[in-house]
Backbone as JSON Lines, residues from 0, in Angstrom:
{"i":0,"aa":"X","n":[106.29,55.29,217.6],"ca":[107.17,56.32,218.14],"c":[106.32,57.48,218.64]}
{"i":1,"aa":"X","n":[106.21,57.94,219.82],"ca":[105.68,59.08,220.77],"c":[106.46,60.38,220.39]}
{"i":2,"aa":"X","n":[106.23,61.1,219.37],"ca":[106.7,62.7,219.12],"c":[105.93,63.44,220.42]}
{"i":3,"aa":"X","n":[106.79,63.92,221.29],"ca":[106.18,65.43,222.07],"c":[105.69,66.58,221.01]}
{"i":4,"aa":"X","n":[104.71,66.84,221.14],"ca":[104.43,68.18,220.45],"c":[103.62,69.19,221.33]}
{"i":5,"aa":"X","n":[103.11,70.43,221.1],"ca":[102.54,71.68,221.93],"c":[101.17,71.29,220.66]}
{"i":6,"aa":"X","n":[100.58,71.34,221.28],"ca":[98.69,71.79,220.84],"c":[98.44,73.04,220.77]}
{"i":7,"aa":"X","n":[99.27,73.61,221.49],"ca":[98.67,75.59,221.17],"c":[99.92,76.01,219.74]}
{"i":8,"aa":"X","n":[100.67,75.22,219.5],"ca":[101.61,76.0,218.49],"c":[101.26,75.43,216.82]}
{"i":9,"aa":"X","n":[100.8,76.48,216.11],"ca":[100.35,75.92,214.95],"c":[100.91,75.17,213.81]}
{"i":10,"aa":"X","n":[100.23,73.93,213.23],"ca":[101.45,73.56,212.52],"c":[100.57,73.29,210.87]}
{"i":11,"aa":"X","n":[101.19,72.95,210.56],"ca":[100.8,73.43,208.81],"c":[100.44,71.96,208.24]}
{"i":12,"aa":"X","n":[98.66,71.78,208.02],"ca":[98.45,70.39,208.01],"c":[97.77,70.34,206.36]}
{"i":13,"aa":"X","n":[97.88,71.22,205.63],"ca":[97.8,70.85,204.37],"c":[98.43,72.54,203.07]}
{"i":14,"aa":"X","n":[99.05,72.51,202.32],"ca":[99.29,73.24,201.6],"c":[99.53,73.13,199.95]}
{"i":15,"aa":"X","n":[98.31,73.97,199.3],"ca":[98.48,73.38,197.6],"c":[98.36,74.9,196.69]}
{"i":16,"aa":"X","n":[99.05,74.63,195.96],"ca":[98.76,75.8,194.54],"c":[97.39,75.68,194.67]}
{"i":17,"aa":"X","n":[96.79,76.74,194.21],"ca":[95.39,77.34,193.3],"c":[95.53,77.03,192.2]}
{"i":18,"aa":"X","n":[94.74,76.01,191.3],"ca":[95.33,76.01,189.58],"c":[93.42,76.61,189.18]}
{"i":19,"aa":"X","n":[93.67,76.9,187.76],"ca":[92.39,77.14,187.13],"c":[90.89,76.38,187.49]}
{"i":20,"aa":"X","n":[91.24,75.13,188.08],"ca":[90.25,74.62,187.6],"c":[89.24,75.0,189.39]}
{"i":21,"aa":"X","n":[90.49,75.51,190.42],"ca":[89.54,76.05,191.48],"c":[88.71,77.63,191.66]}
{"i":22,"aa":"X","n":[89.07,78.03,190.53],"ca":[88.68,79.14,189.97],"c":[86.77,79.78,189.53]}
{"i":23,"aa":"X","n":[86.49,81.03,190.25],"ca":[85.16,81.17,189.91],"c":[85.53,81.43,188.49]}
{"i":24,"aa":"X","n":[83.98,81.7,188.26],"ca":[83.82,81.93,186.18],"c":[84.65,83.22,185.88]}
{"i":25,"aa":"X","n":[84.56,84.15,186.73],"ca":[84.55,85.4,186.48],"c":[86.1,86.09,186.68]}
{"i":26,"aa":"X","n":[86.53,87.0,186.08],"ca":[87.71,87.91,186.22],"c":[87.51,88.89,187.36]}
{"i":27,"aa":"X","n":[88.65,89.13,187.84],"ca":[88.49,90.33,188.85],"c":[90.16,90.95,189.05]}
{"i":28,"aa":"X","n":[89.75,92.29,189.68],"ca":[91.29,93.13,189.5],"c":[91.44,92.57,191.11]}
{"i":29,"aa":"X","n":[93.04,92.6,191.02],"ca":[93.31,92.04,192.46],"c":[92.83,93.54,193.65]}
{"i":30,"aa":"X","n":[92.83,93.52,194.74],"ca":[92.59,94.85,195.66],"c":[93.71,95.31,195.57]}
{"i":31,"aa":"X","n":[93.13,96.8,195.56],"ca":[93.98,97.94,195.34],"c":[95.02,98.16,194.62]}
{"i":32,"aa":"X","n":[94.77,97.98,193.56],"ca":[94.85,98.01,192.03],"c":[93.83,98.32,191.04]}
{"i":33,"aa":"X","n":[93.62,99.81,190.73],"ca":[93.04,99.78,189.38],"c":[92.98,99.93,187.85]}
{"i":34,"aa":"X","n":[94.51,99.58,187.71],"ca":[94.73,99.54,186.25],"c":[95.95,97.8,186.09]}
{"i":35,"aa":"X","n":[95.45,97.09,187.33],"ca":[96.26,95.78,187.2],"c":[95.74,95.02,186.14]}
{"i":36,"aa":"X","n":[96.1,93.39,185.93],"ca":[95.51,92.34,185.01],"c":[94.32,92.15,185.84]}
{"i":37,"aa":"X","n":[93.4,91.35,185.0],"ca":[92.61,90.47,185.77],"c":[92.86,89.59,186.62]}
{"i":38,"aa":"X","n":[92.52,88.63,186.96],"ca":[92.97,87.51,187.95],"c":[91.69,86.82,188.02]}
{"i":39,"aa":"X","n":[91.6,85.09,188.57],"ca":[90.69,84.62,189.02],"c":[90.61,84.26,190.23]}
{"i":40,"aa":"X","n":[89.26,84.56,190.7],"ca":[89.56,84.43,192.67],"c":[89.07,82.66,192.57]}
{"i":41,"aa":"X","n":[89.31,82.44,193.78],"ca":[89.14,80.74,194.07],"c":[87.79,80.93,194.56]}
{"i":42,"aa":"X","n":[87.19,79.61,194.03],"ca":[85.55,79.65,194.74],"c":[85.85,79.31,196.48]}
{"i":43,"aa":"X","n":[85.23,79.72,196.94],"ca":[84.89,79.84,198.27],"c":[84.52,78.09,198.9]}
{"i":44,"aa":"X","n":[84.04,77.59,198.03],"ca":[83.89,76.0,198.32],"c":[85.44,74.79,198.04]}
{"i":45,"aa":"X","n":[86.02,75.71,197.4],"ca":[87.34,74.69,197.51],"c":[88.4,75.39,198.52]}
{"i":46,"aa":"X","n":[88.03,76.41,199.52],"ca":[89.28,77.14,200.48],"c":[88.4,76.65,201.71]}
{"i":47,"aa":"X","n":[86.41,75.96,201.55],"ca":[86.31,75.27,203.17],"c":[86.75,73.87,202.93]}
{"i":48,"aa":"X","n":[86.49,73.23,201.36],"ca":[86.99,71.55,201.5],"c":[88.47,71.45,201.91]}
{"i":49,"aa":"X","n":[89.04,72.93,201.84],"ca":[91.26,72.83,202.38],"c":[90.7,72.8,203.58]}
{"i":50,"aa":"X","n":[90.14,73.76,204.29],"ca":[90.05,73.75,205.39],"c":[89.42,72.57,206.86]}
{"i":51,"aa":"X","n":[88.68,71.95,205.7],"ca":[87.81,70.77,206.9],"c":[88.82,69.73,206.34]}
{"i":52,"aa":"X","n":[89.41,69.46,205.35],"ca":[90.55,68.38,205.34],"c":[91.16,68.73,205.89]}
{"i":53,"aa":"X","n":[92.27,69.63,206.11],"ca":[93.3,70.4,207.5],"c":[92.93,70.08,208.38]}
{"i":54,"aa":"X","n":[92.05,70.52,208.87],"ca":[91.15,70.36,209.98],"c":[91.16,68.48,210.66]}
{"i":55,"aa":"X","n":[90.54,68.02,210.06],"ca":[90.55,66.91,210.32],"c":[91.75,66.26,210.1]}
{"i":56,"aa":"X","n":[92.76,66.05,209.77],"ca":[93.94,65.8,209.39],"c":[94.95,66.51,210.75]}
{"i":57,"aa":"X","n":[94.65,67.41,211.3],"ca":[95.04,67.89,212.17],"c":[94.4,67.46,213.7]}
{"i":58,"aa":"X","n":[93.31,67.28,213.55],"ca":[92.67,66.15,214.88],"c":[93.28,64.84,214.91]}
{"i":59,"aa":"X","n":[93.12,63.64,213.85],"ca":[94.11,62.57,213.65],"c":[95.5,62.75,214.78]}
{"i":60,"aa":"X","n":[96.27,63.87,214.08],"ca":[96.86,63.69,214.75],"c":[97.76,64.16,215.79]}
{"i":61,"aa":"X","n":[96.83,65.21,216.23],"ca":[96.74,65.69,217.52],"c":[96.77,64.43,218.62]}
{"i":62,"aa":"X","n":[95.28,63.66,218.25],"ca":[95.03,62.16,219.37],"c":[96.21,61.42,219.18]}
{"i":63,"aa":"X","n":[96.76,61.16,217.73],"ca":[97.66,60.34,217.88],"c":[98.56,60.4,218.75]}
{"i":64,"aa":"X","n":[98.82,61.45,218.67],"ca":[100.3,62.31,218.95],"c":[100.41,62.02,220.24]}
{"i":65,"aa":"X","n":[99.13,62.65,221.25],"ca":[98.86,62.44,222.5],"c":[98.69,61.12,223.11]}
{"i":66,"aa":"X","n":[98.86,60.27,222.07],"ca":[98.52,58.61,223.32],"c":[97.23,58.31,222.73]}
{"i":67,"aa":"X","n":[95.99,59.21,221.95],"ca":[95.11,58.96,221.99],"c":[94.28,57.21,221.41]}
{"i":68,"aa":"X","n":[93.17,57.15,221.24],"ca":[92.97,56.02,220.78],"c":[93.03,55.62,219.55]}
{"i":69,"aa":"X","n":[93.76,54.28,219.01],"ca":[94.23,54.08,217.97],"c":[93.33,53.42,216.82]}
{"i":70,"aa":"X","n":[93.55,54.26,215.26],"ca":[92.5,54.2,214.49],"c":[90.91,54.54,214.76]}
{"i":71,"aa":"X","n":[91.13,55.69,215.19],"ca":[89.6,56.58,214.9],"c":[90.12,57.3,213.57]}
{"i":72,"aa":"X","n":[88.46,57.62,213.17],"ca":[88.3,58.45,212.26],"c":[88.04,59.6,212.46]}
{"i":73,"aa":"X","n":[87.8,61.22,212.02],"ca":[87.11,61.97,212.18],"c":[86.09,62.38,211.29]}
{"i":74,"aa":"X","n":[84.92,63.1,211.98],"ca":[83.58,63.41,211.31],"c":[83.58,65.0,211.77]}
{"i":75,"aa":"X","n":[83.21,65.56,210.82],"ca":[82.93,67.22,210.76],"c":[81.82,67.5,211.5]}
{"i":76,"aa":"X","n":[81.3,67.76,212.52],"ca":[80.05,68.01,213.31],"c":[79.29,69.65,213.45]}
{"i":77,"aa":"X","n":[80.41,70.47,213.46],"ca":[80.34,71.81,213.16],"c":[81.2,72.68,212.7]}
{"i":78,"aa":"X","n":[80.56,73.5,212.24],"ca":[81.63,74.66,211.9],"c":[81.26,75.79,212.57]}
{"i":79,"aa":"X","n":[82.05,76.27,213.73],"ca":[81.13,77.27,214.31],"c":[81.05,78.91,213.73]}
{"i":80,"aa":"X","n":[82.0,78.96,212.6],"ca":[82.91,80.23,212.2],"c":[83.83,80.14,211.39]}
{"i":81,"aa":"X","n":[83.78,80.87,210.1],"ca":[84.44,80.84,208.83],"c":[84.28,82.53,208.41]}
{"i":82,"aa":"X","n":[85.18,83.01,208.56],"ca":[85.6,84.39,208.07],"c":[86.29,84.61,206.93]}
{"i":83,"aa":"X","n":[85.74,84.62,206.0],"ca":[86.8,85.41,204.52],"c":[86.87,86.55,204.63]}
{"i":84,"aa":"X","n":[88.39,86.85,204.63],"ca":[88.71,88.33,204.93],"c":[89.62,88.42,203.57]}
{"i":85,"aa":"X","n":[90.22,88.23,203.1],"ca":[90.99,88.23,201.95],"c":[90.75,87.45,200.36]}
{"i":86,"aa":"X","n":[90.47,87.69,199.08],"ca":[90.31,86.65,198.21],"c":[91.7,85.79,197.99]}
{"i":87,"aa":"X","n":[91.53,84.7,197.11],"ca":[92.48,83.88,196.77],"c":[92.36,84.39,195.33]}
{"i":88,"aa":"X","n":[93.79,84.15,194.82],"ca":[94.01,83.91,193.48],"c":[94.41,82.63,192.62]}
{"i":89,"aa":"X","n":[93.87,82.78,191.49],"ca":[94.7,81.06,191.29],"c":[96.0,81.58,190.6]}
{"i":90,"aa":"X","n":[97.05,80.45,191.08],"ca":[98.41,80.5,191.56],"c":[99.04,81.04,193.07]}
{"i":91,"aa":"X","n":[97.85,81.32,193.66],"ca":[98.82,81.72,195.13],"c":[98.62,80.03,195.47]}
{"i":92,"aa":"X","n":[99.74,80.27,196.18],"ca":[99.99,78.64,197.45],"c":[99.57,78.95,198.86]}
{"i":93,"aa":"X","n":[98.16,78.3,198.97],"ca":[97.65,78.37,200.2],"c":[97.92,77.12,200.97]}
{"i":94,"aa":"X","n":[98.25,78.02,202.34],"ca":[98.07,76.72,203.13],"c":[97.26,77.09,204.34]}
{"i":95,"aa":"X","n":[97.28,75.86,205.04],"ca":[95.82,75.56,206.17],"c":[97.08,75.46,207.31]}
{"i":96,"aa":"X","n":[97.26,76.59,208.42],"ca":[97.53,76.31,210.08],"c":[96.14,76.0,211.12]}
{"i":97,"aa":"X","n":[96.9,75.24,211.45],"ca":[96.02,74.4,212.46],"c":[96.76,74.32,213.96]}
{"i":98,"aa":"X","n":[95.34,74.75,214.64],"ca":[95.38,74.67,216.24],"c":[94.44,74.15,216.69]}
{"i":99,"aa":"X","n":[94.82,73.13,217.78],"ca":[93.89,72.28,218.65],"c":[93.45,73.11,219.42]}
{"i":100,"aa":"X","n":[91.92,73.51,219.71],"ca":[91.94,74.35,220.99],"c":[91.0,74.3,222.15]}
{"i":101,"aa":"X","n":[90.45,72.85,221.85],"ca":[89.47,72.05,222.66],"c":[89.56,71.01,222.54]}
{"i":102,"aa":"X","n":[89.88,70.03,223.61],"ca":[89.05,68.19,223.86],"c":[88.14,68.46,224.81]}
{"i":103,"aa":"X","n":[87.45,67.74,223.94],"ca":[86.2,67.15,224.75],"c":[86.51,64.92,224.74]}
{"i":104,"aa":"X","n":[85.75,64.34,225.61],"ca":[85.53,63.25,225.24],"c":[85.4,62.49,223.9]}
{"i":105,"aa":"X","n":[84.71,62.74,223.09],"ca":[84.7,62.34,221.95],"c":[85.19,63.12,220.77]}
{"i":106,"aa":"X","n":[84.79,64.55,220.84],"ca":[85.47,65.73,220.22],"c":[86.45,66.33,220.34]}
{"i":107,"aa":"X","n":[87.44,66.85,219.44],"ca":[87.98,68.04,219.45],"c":[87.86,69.15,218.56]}
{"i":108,"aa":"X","n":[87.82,70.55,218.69],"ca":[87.65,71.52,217.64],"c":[89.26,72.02,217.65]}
{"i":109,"aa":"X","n":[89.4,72.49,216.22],"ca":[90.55,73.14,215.94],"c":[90.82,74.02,214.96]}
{"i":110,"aa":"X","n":[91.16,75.02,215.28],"ca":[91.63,76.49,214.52],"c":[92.21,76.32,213.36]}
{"i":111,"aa":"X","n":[91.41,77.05,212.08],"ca":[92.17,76.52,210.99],"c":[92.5,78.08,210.32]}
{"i":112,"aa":"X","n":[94.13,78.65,210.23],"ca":[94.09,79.7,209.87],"c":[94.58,79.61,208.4]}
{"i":113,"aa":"X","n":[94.2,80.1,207.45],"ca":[94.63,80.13,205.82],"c":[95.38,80.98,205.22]}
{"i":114,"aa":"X","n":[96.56,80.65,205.1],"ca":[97.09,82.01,204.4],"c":[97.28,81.49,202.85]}
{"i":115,"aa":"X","n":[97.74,82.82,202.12],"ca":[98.34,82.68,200.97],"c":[98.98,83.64,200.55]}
{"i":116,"aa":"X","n":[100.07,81.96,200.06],"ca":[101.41,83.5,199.66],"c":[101.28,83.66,197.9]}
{"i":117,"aa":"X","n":[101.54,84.76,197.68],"ca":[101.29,85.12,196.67],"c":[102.25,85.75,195.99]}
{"i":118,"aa":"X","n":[102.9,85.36,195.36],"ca":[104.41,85.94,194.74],"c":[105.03,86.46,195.69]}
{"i":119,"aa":"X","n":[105.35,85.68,197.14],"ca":[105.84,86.22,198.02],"c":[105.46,86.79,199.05]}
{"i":120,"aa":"X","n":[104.52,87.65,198.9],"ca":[103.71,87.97,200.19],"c":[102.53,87.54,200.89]}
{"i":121,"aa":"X","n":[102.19,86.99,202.18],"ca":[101.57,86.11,202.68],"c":[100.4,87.21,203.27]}
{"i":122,"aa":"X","n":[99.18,86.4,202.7],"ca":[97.92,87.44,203.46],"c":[97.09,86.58,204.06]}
{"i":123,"aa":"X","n":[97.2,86.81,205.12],"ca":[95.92,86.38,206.0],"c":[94.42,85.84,204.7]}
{"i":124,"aa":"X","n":[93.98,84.99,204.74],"ca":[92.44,85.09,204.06],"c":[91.61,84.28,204.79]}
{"i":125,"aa":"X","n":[91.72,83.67,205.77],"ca":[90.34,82.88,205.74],"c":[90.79,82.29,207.59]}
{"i":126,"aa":"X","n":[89.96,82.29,208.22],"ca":[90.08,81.76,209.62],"c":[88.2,80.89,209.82]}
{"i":127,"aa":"X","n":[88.73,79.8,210.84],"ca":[87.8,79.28,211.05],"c":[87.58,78.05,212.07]}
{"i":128,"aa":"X","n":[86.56,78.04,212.82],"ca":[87.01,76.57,213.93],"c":[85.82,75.26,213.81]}
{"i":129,"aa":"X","n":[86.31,74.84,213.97],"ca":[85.75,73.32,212.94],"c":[85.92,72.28,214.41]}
{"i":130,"aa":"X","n":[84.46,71.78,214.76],"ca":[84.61,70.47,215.74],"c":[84.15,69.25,214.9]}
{"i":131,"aa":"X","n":[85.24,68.26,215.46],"ca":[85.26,66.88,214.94],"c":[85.01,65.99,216.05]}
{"i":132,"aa":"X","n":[84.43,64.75,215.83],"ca":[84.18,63.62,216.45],"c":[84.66,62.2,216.33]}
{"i":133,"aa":"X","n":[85.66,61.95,216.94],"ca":[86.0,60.73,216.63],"c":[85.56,59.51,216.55]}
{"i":134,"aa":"X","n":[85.26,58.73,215.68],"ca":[84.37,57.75,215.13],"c":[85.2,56.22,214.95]}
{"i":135,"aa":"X","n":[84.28,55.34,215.64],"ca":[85.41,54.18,215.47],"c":[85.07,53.24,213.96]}
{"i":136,"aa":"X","n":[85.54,52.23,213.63],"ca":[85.13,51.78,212.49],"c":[84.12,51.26,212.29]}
{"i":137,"aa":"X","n":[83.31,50.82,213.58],"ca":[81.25,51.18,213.23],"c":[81.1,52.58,212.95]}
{"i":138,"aa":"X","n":[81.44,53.28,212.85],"ca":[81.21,54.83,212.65],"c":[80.37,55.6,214.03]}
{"i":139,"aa":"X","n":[80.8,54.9,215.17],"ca":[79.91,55.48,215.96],"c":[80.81,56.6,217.27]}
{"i":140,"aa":"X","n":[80.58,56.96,217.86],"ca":[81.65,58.14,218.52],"c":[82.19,57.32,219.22]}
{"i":141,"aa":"X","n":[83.43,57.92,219.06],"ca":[84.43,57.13,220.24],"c":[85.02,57.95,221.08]}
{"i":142,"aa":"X","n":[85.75,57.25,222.6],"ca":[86.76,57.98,223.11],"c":[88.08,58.59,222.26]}
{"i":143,"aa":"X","n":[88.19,59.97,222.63],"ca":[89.56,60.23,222.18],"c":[90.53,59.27,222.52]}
{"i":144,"aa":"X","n":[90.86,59.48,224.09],"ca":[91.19,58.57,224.79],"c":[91.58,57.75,225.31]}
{"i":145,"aa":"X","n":[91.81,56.32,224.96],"ca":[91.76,55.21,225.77],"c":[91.47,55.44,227.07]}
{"i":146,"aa":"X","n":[89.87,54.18,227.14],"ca":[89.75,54.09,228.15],"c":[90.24,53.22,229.38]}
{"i":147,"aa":"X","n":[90.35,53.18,230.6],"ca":[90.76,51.96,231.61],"c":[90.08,50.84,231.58]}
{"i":148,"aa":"X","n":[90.82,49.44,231.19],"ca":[90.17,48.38,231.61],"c":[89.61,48.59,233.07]}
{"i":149,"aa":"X","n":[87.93,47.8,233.68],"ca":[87.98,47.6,234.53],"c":[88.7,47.17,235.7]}
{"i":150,"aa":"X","n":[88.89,47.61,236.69],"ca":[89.73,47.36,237.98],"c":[91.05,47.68,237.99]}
{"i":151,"aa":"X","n":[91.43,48.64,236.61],"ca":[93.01,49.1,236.25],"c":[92.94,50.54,237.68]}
């Protein structure tokens, strides 16, 4: 089945609680608060593994979506830009928006914006653009694509 979808409109390709165990060692007062509880912020290595799974999960199926070629994989090739602007807490529910905002032939990169809501209010924390390569099951780059049989 062929879903129409927009590539510039973001759509929400992974979203999970924060539990303890993504948690640095350490306590911290949330911002701007100085007589709040403690809190634990999320390590910084489990808000890029949300993000390059989003990410890639969001290329899938972008190609799909588009006609592209059927059963590639994707491979993480760069990250050109990862901004933490906000911490996480454990118990906020973050999720990963995702925007396609380049094909190339074998690649596409796509916008991965992070929010988290946090007893309700949603803060911006983390932006970043991530190029992937589509890989066929030799693991070697493939057309997004499909290409033309000869003499088509």
């Amino acid at each position: 089945m062929h879903t129409e979808f927009n590539m510039s409109q973001p759509w929400i390709a992974l979203q999970q609680v924060m539990m303890p165990r993504d948690a640095n060692p350490h306590l911290t007062a949330a911002p701007g608060t100085e007589n709040s509880p403690l809190f634990r912020t999320v390590f910084g290595g489990v808000i890029l593994s949300m993000l390059d799974t989003a990410g890639a999960i969001a290329a899938g199926r972008a190609v799909r979506l588009g006609g592209g070629t059927p059963g590639l994989m994707f491979v993480t090739v760069a990250v050109n830009r990862v901004e933490f602007k906000q911490p996480v807490f454990v118990g906020d529910v973050v999720r990963c928006e995702t925007t396609v905002t380049k094909w190339g032939r074998t690649s596409i990169t796509v916008h991965i914006h992070v929010i988290s809501d946090r007893r309700g209010e949603e803060v911006s924390v983390t932006d970043a653009e991530v190029v992937y390569v589509g890989v066929d099951q030799a693991r070697q780059p493939a057309p997004l694509m499909p290409t033309k049989p000869a003499g088509a």
